[in-house]
MARDOVEX-330876 format. One line per field, with one value per residue (C-alpha): residue number from 1; residue in three letters; x negated, y, z negated. Coordinates in Angstrom, 1 decimal, padded with zeros to 4 digits. Layout:
# residues N
num <- NUM  ...
residu <- ALA  ...
xx <- X  ...
yy <- Y  ...
zz <- Z  ...
# end
This chain:
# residues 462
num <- 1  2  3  4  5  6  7  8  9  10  11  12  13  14  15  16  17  18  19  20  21  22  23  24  25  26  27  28  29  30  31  32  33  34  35  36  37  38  39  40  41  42  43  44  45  46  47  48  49  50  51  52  53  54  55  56  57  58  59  60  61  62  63  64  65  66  67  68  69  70  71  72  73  74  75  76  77  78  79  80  81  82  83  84  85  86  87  88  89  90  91  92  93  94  95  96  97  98  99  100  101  102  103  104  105  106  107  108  109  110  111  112  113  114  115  116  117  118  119  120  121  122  123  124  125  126  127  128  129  130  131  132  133  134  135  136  137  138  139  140  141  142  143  144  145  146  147  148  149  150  151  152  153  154  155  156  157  158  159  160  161  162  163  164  165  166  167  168  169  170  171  172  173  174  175  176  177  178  179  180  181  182  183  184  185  186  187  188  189  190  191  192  193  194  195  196  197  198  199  200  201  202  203  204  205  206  207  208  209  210  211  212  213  214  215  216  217  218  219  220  221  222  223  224  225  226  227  228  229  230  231  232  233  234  235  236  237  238  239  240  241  242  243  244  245  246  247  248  249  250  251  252  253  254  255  256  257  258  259  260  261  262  263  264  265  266  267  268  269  270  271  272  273  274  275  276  277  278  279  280  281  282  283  284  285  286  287  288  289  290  291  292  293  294  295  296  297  298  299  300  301  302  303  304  305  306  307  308  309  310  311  312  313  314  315  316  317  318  319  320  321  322  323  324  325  326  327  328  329  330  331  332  333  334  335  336  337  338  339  340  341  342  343  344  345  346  347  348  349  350  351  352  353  354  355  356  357  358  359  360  361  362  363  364  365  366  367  368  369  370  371  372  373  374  375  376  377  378  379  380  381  382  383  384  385  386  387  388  389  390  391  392  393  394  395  396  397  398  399  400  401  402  403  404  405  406  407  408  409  410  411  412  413  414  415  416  417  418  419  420  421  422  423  424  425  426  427  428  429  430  431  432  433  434  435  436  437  438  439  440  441  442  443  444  445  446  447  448  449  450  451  452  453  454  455  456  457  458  459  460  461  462
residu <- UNK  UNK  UNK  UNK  UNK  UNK  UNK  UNK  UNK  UNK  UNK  UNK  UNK  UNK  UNK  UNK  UNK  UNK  UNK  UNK  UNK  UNK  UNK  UNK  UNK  UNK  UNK  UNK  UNK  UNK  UNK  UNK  UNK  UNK  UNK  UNK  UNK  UNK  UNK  UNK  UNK  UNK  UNK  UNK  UNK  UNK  UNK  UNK  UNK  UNK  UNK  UNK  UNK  UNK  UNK  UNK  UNK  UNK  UNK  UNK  UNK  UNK  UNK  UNK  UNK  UNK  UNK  UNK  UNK  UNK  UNK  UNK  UNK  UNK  UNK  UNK  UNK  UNK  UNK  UNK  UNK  UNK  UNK  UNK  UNK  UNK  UNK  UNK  UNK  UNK  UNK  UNK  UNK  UNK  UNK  UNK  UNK  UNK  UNK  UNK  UNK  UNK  UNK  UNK  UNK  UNK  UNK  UNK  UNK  UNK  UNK  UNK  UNK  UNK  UNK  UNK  UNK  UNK  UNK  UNK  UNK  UNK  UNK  UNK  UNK  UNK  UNK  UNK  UNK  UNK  UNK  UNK  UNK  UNK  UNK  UNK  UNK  UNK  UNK  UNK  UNK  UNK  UNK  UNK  UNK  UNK  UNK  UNK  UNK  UNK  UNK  UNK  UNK  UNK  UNK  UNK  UNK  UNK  UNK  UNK  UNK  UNK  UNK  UNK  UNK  UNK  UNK  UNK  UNK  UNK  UNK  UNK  UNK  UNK  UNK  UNK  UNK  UNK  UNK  UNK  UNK  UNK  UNK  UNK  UNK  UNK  UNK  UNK  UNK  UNK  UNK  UNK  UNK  UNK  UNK  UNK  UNK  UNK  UNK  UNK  UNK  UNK  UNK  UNK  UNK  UNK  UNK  UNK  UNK  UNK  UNK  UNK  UNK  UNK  UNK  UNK  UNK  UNK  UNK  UNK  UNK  UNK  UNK  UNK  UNK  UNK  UNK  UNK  UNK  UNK  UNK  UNK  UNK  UNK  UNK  UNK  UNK  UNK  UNK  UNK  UNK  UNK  UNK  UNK  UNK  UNK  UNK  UNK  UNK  UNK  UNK  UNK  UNK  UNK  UNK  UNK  UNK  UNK  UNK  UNK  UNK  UNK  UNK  UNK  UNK  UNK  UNK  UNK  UNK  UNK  UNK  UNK  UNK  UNK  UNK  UNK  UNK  UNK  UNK  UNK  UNK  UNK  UNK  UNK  UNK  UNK  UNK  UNK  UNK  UNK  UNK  UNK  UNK  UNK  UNK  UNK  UNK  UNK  UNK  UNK  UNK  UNK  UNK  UNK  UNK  UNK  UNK  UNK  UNK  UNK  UNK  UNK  UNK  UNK  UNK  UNK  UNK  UNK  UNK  UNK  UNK  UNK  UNK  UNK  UNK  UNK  UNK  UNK  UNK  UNK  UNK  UNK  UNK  UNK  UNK  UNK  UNK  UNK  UNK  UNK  UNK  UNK  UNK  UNK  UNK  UNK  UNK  UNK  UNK  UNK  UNK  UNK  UNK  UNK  UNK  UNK  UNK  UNK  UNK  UNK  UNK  UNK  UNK  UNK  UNK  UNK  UNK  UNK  UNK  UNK  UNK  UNK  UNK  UNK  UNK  UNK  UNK  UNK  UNK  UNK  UNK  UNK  UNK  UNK  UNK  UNK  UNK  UNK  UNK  UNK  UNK  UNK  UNK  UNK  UNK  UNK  UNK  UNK  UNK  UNK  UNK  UNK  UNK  UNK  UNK  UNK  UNK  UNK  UNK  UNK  UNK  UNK  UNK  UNK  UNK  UNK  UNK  UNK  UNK  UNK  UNK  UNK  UNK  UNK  UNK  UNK  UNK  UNK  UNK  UNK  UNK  UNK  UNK  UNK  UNK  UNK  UNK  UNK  UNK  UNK  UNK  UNK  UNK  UNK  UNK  UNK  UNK  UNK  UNK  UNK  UNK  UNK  UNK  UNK  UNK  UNK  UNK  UNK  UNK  UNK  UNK  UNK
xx <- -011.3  -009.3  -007.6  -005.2  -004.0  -000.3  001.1  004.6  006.9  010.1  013.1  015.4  018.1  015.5  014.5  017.4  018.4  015.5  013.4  009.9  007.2  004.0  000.6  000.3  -002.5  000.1  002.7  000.5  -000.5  003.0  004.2  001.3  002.4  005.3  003.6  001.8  004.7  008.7  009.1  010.7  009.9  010.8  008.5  005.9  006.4  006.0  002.4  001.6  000.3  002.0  -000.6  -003.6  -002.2  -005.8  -006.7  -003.2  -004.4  -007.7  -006.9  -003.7  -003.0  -006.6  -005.4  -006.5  -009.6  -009.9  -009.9  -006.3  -005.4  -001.4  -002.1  -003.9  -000.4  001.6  -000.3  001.5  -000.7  000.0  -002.7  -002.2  -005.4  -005.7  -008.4  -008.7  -009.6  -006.4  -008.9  -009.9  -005.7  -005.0  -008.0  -006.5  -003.1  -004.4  -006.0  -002.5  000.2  002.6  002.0  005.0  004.0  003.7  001.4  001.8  003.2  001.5  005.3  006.6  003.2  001.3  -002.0  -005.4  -009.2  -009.4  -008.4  -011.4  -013.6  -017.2  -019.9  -021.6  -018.9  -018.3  -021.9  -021.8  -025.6  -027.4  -028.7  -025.1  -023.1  -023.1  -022.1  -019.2  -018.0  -018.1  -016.0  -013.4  -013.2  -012.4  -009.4  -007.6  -007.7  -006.4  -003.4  -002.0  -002.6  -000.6  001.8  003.0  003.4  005.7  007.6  007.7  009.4  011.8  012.9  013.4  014.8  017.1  018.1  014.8  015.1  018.1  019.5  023.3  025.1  027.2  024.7  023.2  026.3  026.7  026.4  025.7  022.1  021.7  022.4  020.2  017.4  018.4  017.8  014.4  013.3  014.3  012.5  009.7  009.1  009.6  006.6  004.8  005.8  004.1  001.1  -000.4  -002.2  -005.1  -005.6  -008.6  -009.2  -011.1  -008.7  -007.4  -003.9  -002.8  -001.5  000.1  000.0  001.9  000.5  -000.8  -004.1  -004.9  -004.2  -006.2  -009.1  -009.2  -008.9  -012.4  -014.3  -013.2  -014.4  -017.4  -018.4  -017.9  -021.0  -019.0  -019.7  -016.4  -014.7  -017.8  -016.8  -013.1  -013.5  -015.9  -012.9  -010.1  -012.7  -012.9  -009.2  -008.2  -010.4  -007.3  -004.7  -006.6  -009.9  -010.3  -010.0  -013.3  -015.4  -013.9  -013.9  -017.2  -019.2  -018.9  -021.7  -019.2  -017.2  -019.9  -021.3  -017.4  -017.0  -021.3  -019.6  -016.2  -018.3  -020.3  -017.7  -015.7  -019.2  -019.5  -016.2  -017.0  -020.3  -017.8  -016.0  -017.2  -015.6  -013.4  -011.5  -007.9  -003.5  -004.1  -000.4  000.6  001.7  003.4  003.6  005.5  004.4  007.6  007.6  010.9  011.2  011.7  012.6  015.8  017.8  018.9  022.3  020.9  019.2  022.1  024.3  021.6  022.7  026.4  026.7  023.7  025.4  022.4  018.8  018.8  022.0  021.6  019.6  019.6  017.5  016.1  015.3  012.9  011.2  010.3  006.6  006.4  002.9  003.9  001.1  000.2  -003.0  -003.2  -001.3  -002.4  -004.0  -001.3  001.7  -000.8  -000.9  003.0  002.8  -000.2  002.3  004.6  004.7  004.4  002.4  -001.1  -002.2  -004.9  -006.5  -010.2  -011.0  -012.6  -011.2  -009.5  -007.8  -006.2  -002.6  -001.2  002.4  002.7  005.4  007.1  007.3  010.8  011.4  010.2  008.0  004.3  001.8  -001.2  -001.7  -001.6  -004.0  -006.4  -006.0  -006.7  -009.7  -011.1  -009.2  -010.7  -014.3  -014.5  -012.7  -015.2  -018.4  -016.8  -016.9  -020.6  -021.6  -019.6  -022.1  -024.9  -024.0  -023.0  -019.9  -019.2  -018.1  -014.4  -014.4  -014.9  -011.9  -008.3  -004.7  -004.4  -007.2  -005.6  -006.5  -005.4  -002.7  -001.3  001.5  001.5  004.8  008.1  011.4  013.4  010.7  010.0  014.1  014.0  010.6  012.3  015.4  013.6  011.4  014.2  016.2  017.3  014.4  012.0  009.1  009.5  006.8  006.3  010.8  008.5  006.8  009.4  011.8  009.6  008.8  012.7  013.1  010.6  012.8  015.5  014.7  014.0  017.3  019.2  022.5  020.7  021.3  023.7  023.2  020.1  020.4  018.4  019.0  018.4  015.5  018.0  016.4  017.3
yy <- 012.7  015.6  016.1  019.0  020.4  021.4  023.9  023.1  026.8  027.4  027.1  030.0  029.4  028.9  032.3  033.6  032.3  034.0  030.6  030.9  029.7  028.4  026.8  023.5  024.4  027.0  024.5  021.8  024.5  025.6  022.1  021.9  024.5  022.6  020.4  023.1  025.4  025.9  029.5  028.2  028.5  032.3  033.3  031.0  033.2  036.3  035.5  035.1  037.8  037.9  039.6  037.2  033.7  031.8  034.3  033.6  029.9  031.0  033.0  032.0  028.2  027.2  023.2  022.8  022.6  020.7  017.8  015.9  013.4  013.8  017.2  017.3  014.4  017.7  018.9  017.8  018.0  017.0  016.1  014.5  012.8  012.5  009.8  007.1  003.7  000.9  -000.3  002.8  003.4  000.3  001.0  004.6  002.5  -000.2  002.7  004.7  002.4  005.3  007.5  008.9  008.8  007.4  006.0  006.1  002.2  -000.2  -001.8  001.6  003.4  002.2  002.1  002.6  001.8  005.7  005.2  003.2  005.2  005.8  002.8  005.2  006.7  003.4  002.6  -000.8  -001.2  -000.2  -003.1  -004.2  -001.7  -002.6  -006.1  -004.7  -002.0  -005.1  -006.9  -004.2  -003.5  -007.1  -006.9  -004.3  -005.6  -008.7  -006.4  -004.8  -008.6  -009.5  -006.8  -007.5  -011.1  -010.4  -007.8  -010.1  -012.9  -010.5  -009.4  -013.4  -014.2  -010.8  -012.8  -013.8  -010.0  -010.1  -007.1  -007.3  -008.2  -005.6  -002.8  -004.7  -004.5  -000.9  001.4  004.8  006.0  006.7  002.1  002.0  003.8  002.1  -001.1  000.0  001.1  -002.1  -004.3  -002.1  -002.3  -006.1  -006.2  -004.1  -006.1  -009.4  -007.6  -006.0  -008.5  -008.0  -004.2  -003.8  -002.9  000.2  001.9  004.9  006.0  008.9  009.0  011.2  011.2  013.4  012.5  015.0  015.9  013.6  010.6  012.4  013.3  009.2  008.8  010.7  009.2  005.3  007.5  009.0  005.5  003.4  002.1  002.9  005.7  006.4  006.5  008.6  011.0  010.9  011.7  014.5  015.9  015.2  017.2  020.1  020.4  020.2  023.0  025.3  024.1  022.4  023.7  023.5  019.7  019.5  018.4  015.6  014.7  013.0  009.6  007.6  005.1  003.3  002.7  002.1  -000.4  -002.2  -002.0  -003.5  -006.7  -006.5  -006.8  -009.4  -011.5  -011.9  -012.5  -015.7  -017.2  -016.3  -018.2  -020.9  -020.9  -022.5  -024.3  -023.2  -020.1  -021.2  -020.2  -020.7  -022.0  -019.4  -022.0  -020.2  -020.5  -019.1  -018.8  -017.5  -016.7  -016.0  -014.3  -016.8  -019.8  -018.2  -020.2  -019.7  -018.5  -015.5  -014.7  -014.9  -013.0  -009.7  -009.9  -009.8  -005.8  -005.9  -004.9  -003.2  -003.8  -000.1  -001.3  -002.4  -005.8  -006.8  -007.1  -010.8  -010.2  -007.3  -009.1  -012.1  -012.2  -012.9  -014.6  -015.1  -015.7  -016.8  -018.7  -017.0  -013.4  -011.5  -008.1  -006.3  -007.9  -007.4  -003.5  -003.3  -005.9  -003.7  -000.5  -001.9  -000.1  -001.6  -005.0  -005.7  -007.1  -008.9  -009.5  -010.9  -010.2  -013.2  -013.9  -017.2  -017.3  -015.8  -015.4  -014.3  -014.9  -018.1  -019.5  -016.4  -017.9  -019.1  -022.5  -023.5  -020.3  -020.9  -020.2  -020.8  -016.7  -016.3  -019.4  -018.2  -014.7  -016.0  -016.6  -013.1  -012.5  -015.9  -015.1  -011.7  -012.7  -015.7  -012.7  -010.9  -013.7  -014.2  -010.5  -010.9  -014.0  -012.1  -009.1  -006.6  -004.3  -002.9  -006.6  -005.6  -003.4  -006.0  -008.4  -007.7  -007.0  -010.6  -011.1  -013.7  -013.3  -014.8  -012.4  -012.0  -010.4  -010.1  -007.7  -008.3  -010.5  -007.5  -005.6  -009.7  -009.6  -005.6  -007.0  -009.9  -008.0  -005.1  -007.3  -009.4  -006.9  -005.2  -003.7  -006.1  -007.4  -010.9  -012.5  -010.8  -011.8  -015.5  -015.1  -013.5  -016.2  -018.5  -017.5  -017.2  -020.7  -021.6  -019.0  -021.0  -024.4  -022.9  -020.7  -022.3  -019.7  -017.0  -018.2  -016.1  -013.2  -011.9  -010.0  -011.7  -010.5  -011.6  -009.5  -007.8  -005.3  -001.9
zz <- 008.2  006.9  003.7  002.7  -000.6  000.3  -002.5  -003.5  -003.1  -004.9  -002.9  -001.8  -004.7  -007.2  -006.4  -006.2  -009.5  -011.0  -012.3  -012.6  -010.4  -011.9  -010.4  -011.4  -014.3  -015.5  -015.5  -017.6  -019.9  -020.5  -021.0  -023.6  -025.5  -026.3  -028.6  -030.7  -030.4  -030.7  -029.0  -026.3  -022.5  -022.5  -025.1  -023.1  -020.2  -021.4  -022.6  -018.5  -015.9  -013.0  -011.3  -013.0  -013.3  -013.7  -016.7  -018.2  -018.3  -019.6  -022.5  -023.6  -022.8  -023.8  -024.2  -020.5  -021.4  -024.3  -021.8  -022.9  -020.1  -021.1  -020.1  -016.6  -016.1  -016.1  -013.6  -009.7  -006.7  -003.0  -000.8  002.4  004.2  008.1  009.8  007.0  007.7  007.0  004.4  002.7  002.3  000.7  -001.7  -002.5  -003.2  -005.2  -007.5  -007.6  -007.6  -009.4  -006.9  -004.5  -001.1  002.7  005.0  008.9  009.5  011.9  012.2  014.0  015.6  018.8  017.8  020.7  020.0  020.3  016.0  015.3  012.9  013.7  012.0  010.7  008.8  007.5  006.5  008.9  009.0  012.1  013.7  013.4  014.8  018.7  018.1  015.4  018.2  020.8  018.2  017.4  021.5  021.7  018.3  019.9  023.3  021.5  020.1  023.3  024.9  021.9  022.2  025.9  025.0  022.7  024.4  027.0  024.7  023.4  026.9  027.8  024.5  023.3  020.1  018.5  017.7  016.0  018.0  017.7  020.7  020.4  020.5  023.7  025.4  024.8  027.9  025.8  026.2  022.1  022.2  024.7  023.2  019.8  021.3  023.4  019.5  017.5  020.4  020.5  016.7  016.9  019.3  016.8  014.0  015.4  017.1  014.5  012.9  015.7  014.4  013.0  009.2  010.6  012.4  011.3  009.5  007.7  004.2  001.8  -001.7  -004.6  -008.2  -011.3  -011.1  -013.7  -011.2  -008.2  -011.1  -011.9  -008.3  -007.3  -010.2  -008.5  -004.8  -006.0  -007.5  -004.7  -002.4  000.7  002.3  003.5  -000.1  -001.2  001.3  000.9  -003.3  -002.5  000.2  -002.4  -004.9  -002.6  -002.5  -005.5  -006.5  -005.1  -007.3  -010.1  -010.6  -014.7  -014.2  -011.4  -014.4  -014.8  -011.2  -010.6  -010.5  -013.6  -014.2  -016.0  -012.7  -010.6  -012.6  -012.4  -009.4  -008.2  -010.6  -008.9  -005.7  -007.5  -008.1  -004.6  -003.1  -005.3  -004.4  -000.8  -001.2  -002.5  001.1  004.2  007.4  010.6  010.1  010.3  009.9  006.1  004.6  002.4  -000.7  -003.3  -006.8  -009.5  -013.1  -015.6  -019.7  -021.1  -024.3  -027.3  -024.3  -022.9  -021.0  -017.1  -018.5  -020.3  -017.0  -015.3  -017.6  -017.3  -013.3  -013.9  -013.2  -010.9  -007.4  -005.9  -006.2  -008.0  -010.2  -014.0  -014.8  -018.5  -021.6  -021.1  -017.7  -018.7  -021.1  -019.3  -017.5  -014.4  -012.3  -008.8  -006.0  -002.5  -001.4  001.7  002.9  006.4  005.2  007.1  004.3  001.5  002.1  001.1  -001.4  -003.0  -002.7  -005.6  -008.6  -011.2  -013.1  -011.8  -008.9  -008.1  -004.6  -004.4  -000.4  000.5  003.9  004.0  007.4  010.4  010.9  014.3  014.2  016.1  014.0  015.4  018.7  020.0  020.9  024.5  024.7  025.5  023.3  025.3  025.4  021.4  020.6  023.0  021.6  018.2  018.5  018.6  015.2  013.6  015.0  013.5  010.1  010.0  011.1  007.8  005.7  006.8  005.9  002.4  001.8  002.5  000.4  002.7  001.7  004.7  005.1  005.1  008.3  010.2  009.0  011.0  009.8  010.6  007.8  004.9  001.3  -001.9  -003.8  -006.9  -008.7  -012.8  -013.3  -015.4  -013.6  -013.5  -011.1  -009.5  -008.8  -006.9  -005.0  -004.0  -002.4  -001.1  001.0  002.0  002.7  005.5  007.8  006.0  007.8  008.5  007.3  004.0  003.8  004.2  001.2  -001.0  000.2  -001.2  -004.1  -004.8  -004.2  -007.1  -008.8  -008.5  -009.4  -013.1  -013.3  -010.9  -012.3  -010.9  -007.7  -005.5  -008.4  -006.7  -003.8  -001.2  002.6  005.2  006.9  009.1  011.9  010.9
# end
């Protein structure tokens, strides 16, 4: 694991246009003054010392310290972290949904077991940590079995990839390597769900410092030892851009204590759960509360100018909660359904099933090679779902990308309506297009007028 404050630098042409350059305390502080002060920026920065910027913060713009949240959110800090666990990143983003940012993509990177994080890094217990290596050996073996069959069915079947015909017929060497990529990311695509939750990524995130603050207290709660040691890193780091705000950025009892009954809670609806580790149907279902019962016409009236999923929705539309939820999603769709902004989400990991893609499979292709296959991914989901019974929280590096879990959306039916066309829309990964799909169809049997108004795609290849 490695994690790296990047500063932010003022461009050429700010330079040369003579604006000022702050650190991000200075900035906060400055932006503080505002509200106890009308002099203006200029008279703000003639109070600072070029040649001692910490002791202008210090003695002069003092409300730094007095421990205001709205001002450590002036703040802006970049960190990016190498060598995380997928797990670990989809915990970071279901505690910063606002954050701008990216994470390397399982749909476009080749992935080897040479990314699986060490057990003990991960606090598997030690008794258990040959037979969880044998098992993680045996997921990614799984994958690259599972990518070669499907590059295999894409090569015998070039439309089940939705490569235009065009584009295959074209001689020139950048179609050629066009089509080499959009093939090679289909087999990714339908592969991945045999990566293990322990294998590594990369992820950047840009937030103020009152986010990354927040952020350590959840780390520096948490029973895992790998989110222990990735809040004390994030700590360390931000003690070059930040380091008034350090205070705040330790264990809380108050989160620990959450997140013990968090824990708590998924365990007893695991204990709940018994049987054969299955392809769990997704079954959607779609809960909706207009504003004083507006009708379906008032719905579709807000989409009249709305000719992009960034283009104007109306009033109605953004007062109208929105409940939408699947019984069963693969881990892999969950970590970009977690990434949207905005609403609540809600994801109790209790593994429910394994999904592998077979309904991916052409007509007339055999699937002998992906049933047998699935069986690694539904023994070591049904070996997590053992531990999680027994109280072990280390429980979730054993479960797979493939790994299905109840999820829910709570949110607003303008944000529902962007969701819906950005993960239909072109580039979209198929299966999460699935889900979205349906849901919209739920959609529409209460607002039937909105049909045709929202943007749905088709899940084009990009």
């Amino acid at each position: 694991m490695k994690v790296t404050q990047v500063a932010i630098r003022p461009t050429e042409a700010s330079n040369e246009a003579g604006r000022p350059a702050l650190t991000p305390e200075l900035l906060a502080a400055s932006g503080a003054r505002y509200s106890r002060n009308n002099e203006g920026l200029d008279a703000i920065l003639q109070k600072i010392d070029p040649d001692n910027l910490d002791k202008s913060v210090d003695s002069i713009f003092r409300m730094i310290d007095y421990g205001h949240q709205s001002i450590a959110d002036m703040a802006p800090v970049a960190i990016f972290i190498d060598g995380v666990s997928l797990y670990l990143a989809y915990y970071v983003w279901t505690l910063c949904p606002t954050a701008g940012g990216q994470e390397s993509s399982t749909r476009y990177i080749k992935l080897s077991v040479d990314a699986l994080t060490a057990p003990e890094t991960l606090g598997i217990p030690e008794p258990l940590r040959a037979e969880w290596q044998e098992m993680m050996a045996g997921s990614f073996a799984g994958y690259q079995s599972a990518l070669k069959h499907w590059e295999e069915v894409a090569a015998q079947n070039p439309e089940v990839a939705r490569i235009p015909r065009s584009l295959r017929e074209d001689a020139s060497e950048k179609a050629r390597k066009q089509v080499a990529r959009m093939r090679r990311n289909y087999g990714f695509d339908r592969a991945r769900y045999f990566l293990p939750a322990a294998a590594q990524t990369n992820l950047m995130l840009i937030m103020s410092a009152r986010g990354w603050v927040q952020l350590c207290q959840y780390l520096l709660s948490h029973p895992l030892p790998e989110a222990r040691e990735l809040g004390g890193a994030i700590r360390n780091e931000m003690a070059l851009s930040a380091p008034r705000l350090l205070r705040h950025a330790t264990e809380k009892e108050s989160m620990a204590q959450g997140i013990r009954q968090e824990f708590v809670n998924v365990q007893r609806l695991a204990v709940r759960g018994d049987g054969e580790i299955g392809d769990c149907p997704p079954t959607p279902s779609l809960q909706v509360m207009p504003p004083d019962k507006a009708a379906g016409e008032e719905m579709a009236n807000d989409l009249r100018f709305h000719d992009n999923r960034y283009a104007w929705t109306g009033e109605t539309l953004k007062r109208t909660a929105v409940r939408f939820r699947w019984d069963a999603v693969a881990f892999a769709e969950i970590r970009d359904l977690n990434r949207h902004r905005t609403g609540t989400r809600y994801c109790p990991l209790v593994p429910r099933g394994f999904y592998f893609a077979l309904d991916e499979l052409p007509p007339g292709a055999s699937d002998e090679r992906l049933v047998l296959l699935s069986r690694t991914g539904r023994t070591t989901t049904g070996r997590a779902r053992s531990l999680l019974q027994k109280g072990d929280p280390s429980y979730v590096y054993w479960t797979l990308l493939g790994t299905q879990y109840p999820f829910e959306h709570v949110t607003t039916a303008d944000k529902f309506i962007y969701e819906a066309e950005i993960r239909t829309g072109t580039g979209a990964h198929f299966r999460y297009a699935r889900h979205l799909r349906d849901v919209l169809a739920l959609w529409y049997e209460q607002f039937p007028a909105t049909r045709g108004l929202i943007l749905e795609g088709s899940a084009e290849p990009e």
